[in-house]
N, C-alpha and C positions, 0 to 999 in steps of 0.2 A: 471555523475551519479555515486554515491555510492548505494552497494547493499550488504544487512546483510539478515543473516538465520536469522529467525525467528521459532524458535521450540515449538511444541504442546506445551499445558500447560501453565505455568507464563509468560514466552517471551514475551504474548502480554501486558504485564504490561506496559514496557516503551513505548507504543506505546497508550496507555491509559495518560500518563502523558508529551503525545507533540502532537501528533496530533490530539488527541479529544477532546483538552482542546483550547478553546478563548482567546488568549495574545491578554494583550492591548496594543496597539498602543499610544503611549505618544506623546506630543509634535505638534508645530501647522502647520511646514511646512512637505513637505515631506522628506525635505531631514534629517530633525531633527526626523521624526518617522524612518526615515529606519535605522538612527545612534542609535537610541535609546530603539528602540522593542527587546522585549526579547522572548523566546521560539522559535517555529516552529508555522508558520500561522497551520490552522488547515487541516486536510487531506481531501480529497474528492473522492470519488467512480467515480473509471474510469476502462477502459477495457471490450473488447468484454465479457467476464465470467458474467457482469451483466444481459444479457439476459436470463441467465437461474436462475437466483435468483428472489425471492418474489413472487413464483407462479403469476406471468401475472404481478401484479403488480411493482415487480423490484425495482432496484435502480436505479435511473436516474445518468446520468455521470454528474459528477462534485457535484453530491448533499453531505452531511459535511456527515464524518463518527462518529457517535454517539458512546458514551462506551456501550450503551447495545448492538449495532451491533458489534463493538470490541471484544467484549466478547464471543457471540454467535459464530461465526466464527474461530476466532483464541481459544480460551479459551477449546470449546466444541464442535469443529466440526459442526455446525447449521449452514443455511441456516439465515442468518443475520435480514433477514425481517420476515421470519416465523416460524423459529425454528426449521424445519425440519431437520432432519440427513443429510448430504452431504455424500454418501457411510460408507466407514467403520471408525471408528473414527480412529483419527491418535495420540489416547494415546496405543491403544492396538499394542505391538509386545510382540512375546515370551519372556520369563526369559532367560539371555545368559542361555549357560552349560559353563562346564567348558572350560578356555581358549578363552573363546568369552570374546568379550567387548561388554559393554553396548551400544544398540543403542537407539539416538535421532531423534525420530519422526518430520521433518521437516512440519511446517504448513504452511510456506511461507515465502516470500521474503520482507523488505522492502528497495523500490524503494527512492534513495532523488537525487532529479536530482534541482541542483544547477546552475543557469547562471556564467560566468565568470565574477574574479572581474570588468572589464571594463566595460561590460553589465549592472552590477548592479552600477555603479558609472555612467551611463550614465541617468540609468533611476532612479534616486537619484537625479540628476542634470535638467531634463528635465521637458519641462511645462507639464500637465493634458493630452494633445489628443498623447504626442510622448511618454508618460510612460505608457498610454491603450495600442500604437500600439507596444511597444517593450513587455508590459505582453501578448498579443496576439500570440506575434511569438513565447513566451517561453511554451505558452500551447502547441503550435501546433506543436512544435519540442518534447514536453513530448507527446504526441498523439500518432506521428511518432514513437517517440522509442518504446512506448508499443507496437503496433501494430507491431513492427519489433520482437520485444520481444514473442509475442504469437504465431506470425506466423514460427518462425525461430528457437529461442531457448529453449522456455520451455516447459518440458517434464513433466511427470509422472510416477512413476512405477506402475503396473496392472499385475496382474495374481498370482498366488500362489508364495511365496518369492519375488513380484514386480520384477520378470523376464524380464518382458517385459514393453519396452518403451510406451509410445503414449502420443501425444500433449493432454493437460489438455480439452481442447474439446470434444478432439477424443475420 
C-alpha cells in the first residue's frame, strides 16, 4: 500500500484524472488486457465513514466514485451525495504572521494498495473461477487494512488550533 496527502483545494484534480475515469480494457484474453490496460481501474467507496454520508441514503461500498462526488468532497468540503457542509471547511486557516509558514489544509489520504508482482502474474496466468477467487482475497485483505486503518491509525485534529486528537468518527 502506497499512501499520498491529498490537500484541500486542486489535489483532488489527479484523482479526477485516474480514478473517476473508465480505462478501457484492450485485447481478447486476459492475460493480453492485464499487459495492455492503461490508467488506474476506477475507484470505489469503501470504509466505515460511509455511514454517515448521504443522509440515510449513503454510499454503498464498493459503489464507483463519480467526479461530481470527487469534487464535492475533496474540492469543497460537501457531504458527496448531498452537498451538505462536512463541519468547518478545510480551506479556511488564518493568514501566517510573520515568521510562520504557510499551512496546507490536508483533505485526505489516497490509499493504492497494489498485489505483489507474483500475485498479479499469477492471476494474469490463471483460468476465470481462480482469478475471481485470487481478486476476492485482494478486496478482503484491502477491507482488512482499512478497517485496521480507522480503528488504529487515523486521527483528526478538533478543538480550537486542532489541539486535540480524536479518531475521525469520534
Amino acid at each position: 500500500m502506497t499512501l499520498s496527502v491529498r490537500y484541500a483545494g486542486d489535489s483532488y484534480k489527479y484523482l479526477l484524472r485516474s480514478v473517476t475515469t473508465v480505462h478501457g480494457r484492450a485485447g481478447s484474453s486476459p492475460m493480453t488486457r492485464y499487459y495492455t490496460a492503461e490508467g488506474t481501474p476506477p475507484g470505489a467507496w469503501l470504509g466505515a465513514g460511509l455511514a454517515g454520508l448521504g443522509a440515510g441514503a449513503g454510499l454503498a461500498a464498493g459503489s464507483p466514485v463519480t467526479p461530481r462526488q470527487m469534487e464535492r468532497l475533496f474540492r469543497d468540503g460537501l457531504d458527496p451525495v448531498t452537498a451538505v457542509a462536512l463541519g468547518q471547511s478545510p480551506h479556511v486557516y488564518p493568514k501566517p504572521g510573520e515568521g510562520e509558514s504557510r499551512r496546507r489544509p490536508v483533505a485526505g489520504f489516497d490509499a493504492t494498495f497494489t498485489a505483489p508482482k507474483s500475485v498479479s502474474v499469477l492471476w494474469a496466468l490463471a483460468d476465470t473461477p481462480t482469478r475471481e477467487a485470487i481478486y476476492d482475497c485482494h478486496r478482503q485483505a484491502v477491507a482488512d487494512v482499512l478497517t485496521v486503518i480507522e480503528r488504529d491509525v487515523a486521527r483528526t485534529r478538533i478543538g480550537t488550533g486542532g489541539v486535540a486528537q480524536s479518531t475521525p468518527a469520534g
